[in-house]
Structure formats: structure tokens, C-alpha cells
C-alpha positions as CSV (number, residue, x, y, z in Angstrom):
1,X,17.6,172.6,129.0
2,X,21.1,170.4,129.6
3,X,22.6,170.8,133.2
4,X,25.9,169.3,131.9
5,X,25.0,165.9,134.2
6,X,27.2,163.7,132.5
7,X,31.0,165.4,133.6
8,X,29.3,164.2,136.8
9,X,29.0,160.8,135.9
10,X,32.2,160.4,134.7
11,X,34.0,161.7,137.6
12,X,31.7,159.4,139.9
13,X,32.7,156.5,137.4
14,X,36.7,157.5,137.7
15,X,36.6,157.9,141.9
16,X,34.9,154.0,141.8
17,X,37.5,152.4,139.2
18,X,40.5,154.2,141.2
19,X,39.1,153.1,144.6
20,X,39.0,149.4,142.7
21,X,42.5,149.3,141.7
22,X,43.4,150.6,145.1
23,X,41.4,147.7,146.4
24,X,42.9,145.2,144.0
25,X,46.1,146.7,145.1
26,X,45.9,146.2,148.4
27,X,44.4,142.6,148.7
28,X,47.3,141.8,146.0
29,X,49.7,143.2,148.8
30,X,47.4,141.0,151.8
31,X,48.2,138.1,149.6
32,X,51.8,138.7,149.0
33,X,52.2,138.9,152.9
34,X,50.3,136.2,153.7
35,X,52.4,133.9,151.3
36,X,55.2,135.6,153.4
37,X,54.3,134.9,156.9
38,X,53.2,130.9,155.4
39,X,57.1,130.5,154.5
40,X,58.0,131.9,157.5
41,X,55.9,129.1,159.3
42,X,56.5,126.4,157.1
43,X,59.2,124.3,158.4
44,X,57.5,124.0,161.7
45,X,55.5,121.0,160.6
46,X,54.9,117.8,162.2
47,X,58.5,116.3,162.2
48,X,59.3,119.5,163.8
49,X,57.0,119.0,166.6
50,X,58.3,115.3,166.8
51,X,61.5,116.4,167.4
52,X,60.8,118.2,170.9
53,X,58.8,115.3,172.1
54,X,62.5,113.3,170.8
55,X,64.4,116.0,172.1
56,X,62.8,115.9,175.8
57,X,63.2,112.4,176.1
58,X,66.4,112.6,175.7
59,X,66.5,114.8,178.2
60,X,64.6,113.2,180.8
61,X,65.7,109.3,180.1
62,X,69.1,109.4,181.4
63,X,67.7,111.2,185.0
64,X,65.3,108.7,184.8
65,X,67.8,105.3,184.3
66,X,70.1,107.2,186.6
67,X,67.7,107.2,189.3
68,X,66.4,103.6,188.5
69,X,70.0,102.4,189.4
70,X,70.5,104.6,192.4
71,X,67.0,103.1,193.8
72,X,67.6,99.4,192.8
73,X,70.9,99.6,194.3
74,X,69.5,101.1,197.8
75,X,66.6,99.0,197.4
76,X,68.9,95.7,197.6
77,X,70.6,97.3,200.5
78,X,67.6,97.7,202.2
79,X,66.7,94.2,201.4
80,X,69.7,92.7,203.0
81,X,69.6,95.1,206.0
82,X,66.1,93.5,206.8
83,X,67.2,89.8,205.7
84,X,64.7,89.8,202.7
85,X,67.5,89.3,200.6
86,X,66.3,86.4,198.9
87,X,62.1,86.2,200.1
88,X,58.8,87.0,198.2
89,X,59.3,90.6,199.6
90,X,62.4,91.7,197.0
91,X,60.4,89.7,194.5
92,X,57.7,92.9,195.4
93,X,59.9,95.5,195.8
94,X,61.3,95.3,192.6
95,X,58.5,94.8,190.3
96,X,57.2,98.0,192.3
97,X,60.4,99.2,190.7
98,X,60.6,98.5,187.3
99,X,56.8,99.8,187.0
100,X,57.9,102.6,188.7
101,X,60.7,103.1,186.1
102,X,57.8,102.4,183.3
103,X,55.2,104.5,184.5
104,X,57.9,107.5,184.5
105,X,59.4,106.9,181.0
106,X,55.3,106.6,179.8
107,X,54.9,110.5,182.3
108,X,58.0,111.5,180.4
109,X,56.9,111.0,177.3
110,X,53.7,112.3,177.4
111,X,56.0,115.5,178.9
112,X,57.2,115.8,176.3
113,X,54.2,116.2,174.1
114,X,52.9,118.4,176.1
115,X,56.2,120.6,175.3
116,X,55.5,119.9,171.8
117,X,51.9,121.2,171.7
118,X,53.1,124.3,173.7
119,X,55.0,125.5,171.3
120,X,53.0,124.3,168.4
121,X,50.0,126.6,170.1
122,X,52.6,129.6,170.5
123,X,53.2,129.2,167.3
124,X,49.4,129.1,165.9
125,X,48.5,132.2,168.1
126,X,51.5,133.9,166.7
127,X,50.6,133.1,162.9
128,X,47.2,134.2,163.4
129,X,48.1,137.5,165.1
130,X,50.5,138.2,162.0
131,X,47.5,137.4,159.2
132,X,45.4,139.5,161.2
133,X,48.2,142.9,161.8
134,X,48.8,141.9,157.9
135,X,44.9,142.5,156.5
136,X,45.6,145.9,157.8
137,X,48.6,146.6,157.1
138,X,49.2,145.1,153.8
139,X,52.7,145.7,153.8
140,X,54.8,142.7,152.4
141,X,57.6,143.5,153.2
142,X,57.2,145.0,156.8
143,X,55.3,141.5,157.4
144,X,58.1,139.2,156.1
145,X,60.2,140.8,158.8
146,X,58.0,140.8,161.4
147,X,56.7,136.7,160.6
148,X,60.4,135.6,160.5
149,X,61.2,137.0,164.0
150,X,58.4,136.4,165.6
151,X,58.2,132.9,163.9
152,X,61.7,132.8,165.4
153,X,60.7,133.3,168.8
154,X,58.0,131.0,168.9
155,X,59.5,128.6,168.8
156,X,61.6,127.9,171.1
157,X,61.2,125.2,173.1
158,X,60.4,126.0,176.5
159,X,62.8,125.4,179.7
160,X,62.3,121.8,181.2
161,X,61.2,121.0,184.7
162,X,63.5,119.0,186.5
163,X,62.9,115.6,186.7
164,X,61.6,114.4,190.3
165,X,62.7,112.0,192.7
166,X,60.4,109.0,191.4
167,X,61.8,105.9,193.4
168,X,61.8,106.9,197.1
169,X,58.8,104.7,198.0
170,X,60.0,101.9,197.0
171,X,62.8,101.1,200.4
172,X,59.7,103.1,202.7
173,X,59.4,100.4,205.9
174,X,62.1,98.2,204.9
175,X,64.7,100.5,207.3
176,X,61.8,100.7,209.5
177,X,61.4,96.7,209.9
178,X,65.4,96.5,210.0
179,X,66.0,98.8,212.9
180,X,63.1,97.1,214.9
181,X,64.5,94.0,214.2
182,X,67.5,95.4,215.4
183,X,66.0,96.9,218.5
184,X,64.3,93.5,219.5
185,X,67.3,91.7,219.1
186,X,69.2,94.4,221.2
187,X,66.2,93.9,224.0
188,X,66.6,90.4,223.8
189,X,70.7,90.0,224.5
190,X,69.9,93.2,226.8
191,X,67.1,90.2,228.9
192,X,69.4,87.2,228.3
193,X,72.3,88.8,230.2
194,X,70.4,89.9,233.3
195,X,69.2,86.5,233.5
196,X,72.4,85.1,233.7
197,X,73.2,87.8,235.9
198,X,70.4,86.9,238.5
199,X,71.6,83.7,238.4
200,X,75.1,83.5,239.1
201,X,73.7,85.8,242.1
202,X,71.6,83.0,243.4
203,X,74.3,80.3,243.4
204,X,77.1,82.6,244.8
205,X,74.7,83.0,247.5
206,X,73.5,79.5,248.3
């Protein structure tokens, strides 16, 4: 007896070879969106990245020569207030400078790395959010959009921090030595002139 088995079949065979093509479909569309949101995140290569570390520096190197100035300037001040104008101390002081003023252009730099890799790590958590929103999606076009303005975004580079006072250290105790200088010098006219004082008392009265 035949129980007609093989309209089943076929229909079984039909349902898997249009579920395939739906499948092939889709991952073609996974592709196409994922070659999307790449584009979208292709010019932000290396160079790109170099360029913040670039662009901070010239941010932060004329605050930092600007300062430099202003400290060597109050530094030689300092100097001559404390008559160490021309001893082994302003020798000191201003190679404690000028490292000064090279350990903060080597912090600046490294600044602006960090600036760089910010973004650069924004930007890789935003990439891989999008790959993952377009495996199940799979909507090429709704992707492109989204990957360009988020790609957008991303990357800008972050507000700076002001640059700090770096230099103050370098004058600390030479105002110090100055006024006590000062002060003992003070004292010492202050002595010398009751002395004479006393004196001219003890003649008058002889």
C-alpha cells in the first residue's frame, strides 16, 4: 500500500533549500555591512593617530616654552636678589631648569599618546559594537549610516587638560635666603647704631 510519502519529502527538501538561500542571503548582506562599517573606519589608521600625538604637542609646547621663560627670568631675579648671581648655585638652579623644561616636553609627549590611544580605543569599541549590531541586523544600508556617524563621533579627540605650573620649585628658598639676608643685615645696622649711640653717651658724660 503507498502512503503518498514522497510529496512529503519534497516539501521538507523545498523549506531546507529556501531557509539556505535565506541564509546565503543574509550573511551576503552581514558581508556587505561589514565591508561598510571597514570604510567607514578606514582612514583612522596609524598616521591618523600620529597626528593627535602631533596635534597635542603643539598644543602643550608653547605653554610649556612660555613657562620656561617666565621661570628662567624669575629664577635670575631671584639669583641676584640673594647675590648668587654669578656662584655655583645659578649654575644648579638652572640645570634644575632646563631638566625641568625636558622632563615636561618628554610628560607632554607621552600626553599626547595617551590622547591618541583614547581615541584609537573609542574607536575599536565602537567598530566592534557595529560588527556585532550588524550580524543581526544585516542591513547594509542602515549600518553604513550608523558606522559613518558613529565613526564620526569617535573620533574626536578629547578636550586637553591644561598644562600645569611646572617651574615653581625651581626660585623655592632663594627669596627665603634673600630676605634673611636682608633681615641680618637690618639687625646688624639696627646694633651698630646703638653702639654708637651708647658711646657718644659715655663721652658727653665724662
Amino acid at each position: 500500500m503507498c502512503l503518498g510519502g514522497g510529496g512529503g519529502d519534497d516539501f521538507l527538501k523545498q523549506e531546507y533549500e529556501r531557509q539556505r538561500a535565506e541564509e546565503e542571503a543574509r550573511q551576503g548582506r552581514i558581508e556587505e555591512g561589514k565591508k561598510e562599517i571597514d570604510a567607514a573606519f578606514s582612514g583612522y589608521d596609524d598616521q591618523f593617530y600620529d597626528g593627535i600625538s602631533t596635534n597635542y604637542m603643539d598644543y602643550a609646547k608653547p605653554q610649556i616654552e612660555d613657562q620656561y621663560q617666565d621661570a628662567l627670568k624669575q629664577l635670575r631675579v631671584a639669583l641676584a636678589r640673594s647675590g648668587n648671581l654669578d656662584s655655583s648655585l645659578r649654575a644648579d638652579r638652572i640645570a634644575r631648569l632646563n631638566n625641568k623644561n625636558a622632563d615636561a616636553l618628554v610628560d607632554a609627549a607621552r600626553s599626547g599618546e595617551n590622547y591618541a590611544n583614547q581615541v584609537r580605543q573609542t574607536l575599536a569599541d565602537t567598530k566592534s559594537n557595529l560588527l556585532q549590531q550588524n550580524n543581526a541586523l544585516a542591513d547594509p544600508t542602515l549600518i553604513a549610516s550608523m558606522a559613518a556617524n558613529q565613526a564620526s563621533a569617535n573620533s574626536q579627540i578629547p578636550e586637553y587638560s591644561p598644562i600645569a605650573q611646572l617651574f615653581d620649585s625651581v626660585t623655592s628658598g632663594l627669596a627665603t635666603q634673600a630676605q634673611l639676608e636682608a633681615r641680618d643685615k637690618a639687625r646688624y645696622n639696627m646694633a651698630e647704631l646703638f653702639n654708637i649711640g651708647d658711646r657718644s653717651r659715655i663721652v658727653g658724660s665724662a
